[in-house]
N, C-alpha and C positions, 0 to 999 in steps of 0.2 A: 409385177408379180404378186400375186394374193397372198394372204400368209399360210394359208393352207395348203399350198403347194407341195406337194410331196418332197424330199430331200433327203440322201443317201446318211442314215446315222452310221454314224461311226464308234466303233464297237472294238476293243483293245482285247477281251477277256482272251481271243483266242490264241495272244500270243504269250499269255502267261506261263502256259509252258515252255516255252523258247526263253524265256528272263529269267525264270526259275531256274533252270538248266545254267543256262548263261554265269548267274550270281552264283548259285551252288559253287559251279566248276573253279571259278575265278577266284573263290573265295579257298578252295582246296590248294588248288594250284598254288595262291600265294604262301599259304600257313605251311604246306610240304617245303617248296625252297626253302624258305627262309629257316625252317625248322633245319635244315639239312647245311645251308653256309651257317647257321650260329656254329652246329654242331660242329661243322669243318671250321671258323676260325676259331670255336675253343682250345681245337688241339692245337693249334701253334703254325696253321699250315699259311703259306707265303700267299700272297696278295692272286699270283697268278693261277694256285691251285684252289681257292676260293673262287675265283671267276667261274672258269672251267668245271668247277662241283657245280654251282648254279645256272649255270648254259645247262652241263647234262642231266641235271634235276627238271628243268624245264624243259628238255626236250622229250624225255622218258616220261613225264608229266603228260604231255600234249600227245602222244605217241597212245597212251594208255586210257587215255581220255577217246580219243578218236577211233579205239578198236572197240572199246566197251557201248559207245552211242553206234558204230555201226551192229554190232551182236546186237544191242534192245533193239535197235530197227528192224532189222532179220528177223528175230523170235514175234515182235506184233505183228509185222507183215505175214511170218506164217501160221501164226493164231490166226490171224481176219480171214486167210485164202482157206485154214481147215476149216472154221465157221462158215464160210459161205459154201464149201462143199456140205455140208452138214443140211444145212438150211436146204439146199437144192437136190439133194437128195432127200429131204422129209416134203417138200411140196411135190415132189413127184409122186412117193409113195402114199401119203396122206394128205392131199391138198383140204381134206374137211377139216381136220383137227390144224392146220396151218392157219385157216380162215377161223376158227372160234379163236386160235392164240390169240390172234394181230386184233380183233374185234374185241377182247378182252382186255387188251393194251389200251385202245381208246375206252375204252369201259372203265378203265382204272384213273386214267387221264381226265374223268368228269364227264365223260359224254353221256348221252341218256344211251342205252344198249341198242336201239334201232339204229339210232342215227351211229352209235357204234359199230354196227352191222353194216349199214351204207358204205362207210367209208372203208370199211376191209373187203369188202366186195367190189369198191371202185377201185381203190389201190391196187387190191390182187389184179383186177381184170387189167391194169394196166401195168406193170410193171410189178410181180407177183415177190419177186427176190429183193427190189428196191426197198 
């Protein structure tokens, strides 16, 4: 095998949001219990009602956690679905001024303007919404 062989890199950045989430949460999670049994064995309460605080800290935890990530999913999911209405309702009605955007975009992106114009006009002719 040559060394110039092409080979799949491998690229981690995109799960940085999933670790960040991940470490945030983990990191809530533990400082809430424990901030919640100090506070239950300061008052004097018995070994078993300490447990039972930190089980239901933790499960109210996780509970709270998993209805707040499903709502952010909800709410991006339906930003992207009204943006992409948005978008396909303005290529309908103005597909000129749709094609100077996206040609503008590569324009901004360093391309020289024609060859910025090329690629908004192959794009569009191919997949206009993509």
């Amino acid at each position: 095998m040559s060394r110039h062989s092409r080979h799949p890199e491998l690229h981690r950045s995109d799960r940085v949001g999933w670790l960040r989430a991940a470490v945030l949460g983990a990191n809530d999670g533990i400082v809430s219990v424990a901030g919640l049994v100090v506070g239950v064995a300061a008052s004097g309460a018995s070994a078993s009602t300490i447990l039972a605080t930190g089980v239901a800290g933790t499960v109210a935890g996780a509970m709270s956690m998993a209805a707040g990530e499903y709502v952010s999913v909800q709410t991006q999911a339906d930003t992207e679905e009204a943006d992409l209405a948005a978008e396909k309702r303005e290529l309908h009605e103005d597909p000129h001024s749709e094609l100077e955007e996206l040609s503008a975009i590569y324009r901004h992106r360093g391309l020289d303007p024609a060859l910025a114009r090329q690629v908004a006009e192959q794009l569009t002719a191919h997949d206009a919404l993509g």
